[in-house]
KEPA-546526 format. One record per residue (C-alpha): x, y, z. Coordinates in steps of 0.5 Angstrom, whole numbers, plus 2048, in hexadecimal, padded with zeros to 3 digits. Layout:
% residues N
XYZ ...
//
This chain:
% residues 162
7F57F27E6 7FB7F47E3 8027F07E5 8077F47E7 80F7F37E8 8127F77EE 81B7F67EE 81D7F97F5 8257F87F5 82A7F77FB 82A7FE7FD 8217FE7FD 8227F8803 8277FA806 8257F980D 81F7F7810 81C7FE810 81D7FF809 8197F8807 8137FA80B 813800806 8147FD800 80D7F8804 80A7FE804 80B8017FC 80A7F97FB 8037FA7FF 8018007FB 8017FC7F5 7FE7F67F7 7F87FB7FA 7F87FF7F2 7F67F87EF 7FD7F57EC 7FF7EF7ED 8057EF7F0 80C7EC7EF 8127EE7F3 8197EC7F1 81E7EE7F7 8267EE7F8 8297ED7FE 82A7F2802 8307F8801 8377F5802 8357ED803 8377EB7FC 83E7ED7FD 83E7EA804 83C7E3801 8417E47FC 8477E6801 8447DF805 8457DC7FE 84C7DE7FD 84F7DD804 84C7D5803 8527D47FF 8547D57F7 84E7D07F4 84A7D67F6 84E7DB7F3 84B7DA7EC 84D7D27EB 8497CD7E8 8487C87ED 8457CE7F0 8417D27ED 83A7CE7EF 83B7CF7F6 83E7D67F6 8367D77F2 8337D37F8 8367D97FD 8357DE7F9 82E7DC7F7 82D7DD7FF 82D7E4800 8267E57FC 8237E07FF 8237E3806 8207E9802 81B7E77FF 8197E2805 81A7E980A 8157ED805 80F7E6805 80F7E780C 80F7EE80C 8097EF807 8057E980B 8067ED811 8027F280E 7FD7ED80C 7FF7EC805 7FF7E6801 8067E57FF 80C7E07FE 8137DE7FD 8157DB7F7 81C7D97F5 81F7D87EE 81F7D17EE 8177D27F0 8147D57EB 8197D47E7 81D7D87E5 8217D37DF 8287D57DF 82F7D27DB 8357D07DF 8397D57DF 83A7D67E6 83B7DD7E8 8397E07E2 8337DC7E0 82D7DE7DA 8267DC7DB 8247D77D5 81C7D77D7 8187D87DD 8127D37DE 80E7D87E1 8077D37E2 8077D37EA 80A7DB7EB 8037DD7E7 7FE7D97E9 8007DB7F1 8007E27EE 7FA7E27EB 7F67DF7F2 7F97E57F5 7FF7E37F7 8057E87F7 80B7E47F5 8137E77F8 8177E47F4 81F7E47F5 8237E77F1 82A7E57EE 8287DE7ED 8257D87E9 8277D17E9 82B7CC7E3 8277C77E0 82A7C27E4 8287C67EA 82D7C97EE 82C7D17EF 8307D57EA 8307DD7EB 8307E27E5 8367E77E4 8377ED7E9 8377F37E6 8387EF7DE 8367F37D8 8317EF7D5 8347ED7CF 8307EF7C9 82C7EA7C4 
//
């Protein structure tokens, strides 16, 4: 049995219609034998809303220092709510599956708030429930600093190369 990484973006779980269709392109490959793991954003057009809410909190959020490690926090929620939404759809359908958060599998990122880069990935835990059979829905956007504290990657960064 094969592993397999499905990345469905913000437009693809847009709406609770389009997350029960992107549960049934997930089921599909459960039932052709991969193990699967799903990695989600959040739902069309609520990143920005996060980010606006970030702004209006005054002008530590705008990108100043003091700020940044709870401007990741926010921001960090939009994928949560996805891959939780999706668990729960795939679960409704009878699959095995859960969410998992950066800081969960985890996802080892520097402290670049706002613009972070993955150092490492401990993925021990992530594999061992793939390999029961679980399907993992893992959020998107996101790991966690070593200190911590949840640190999102760059949006819409090129990834510089090495």
């Amino acid at each position: 049995m094969s592993r397999l990484v499905m990345k469905f973006g913000g437009t693809s779980v847009a709406d609770l219609e389009r997350i029960r269709r992107v549960g049934r392109l997930v089921a599909a490959e459960v039932a052709a034998g991969h193990k699967v793991a799903v990695v989600v954003s959040a739902m069309a057009g609520k990143t920005n809303e996060l980010v606006a809410w970030t702004d209006g909190a005054g002008p530590a959020a705008q990108g100043l220092a003091a700020s940044d490690d709870e401007y990741d926090v926010v921001v960090a929620s939009g994928e949560q709510v996805t891959a939780g939404l999706l668990a729960m759809t795939l679960r409704n359908m009878g699959l095995p599956a859960r969410s998992w958060m950066g800081w969960q599998i985890p996802i080892i990122a520097d402290d670049a708030h706002g613009r972070s880069r993955i150092d490492d990935v401990e993925a021990d835990k992530l594999t061992a429930a793939m390999d029961t059979g679980e399907i993992a829905v893992i959020a998107g956007f996101q790991g966690v600093t070593r200190d911590g504290r949840i640190a999102t990657l760059g949006r819409g960064d090129p990834i510089p190369a090495p």
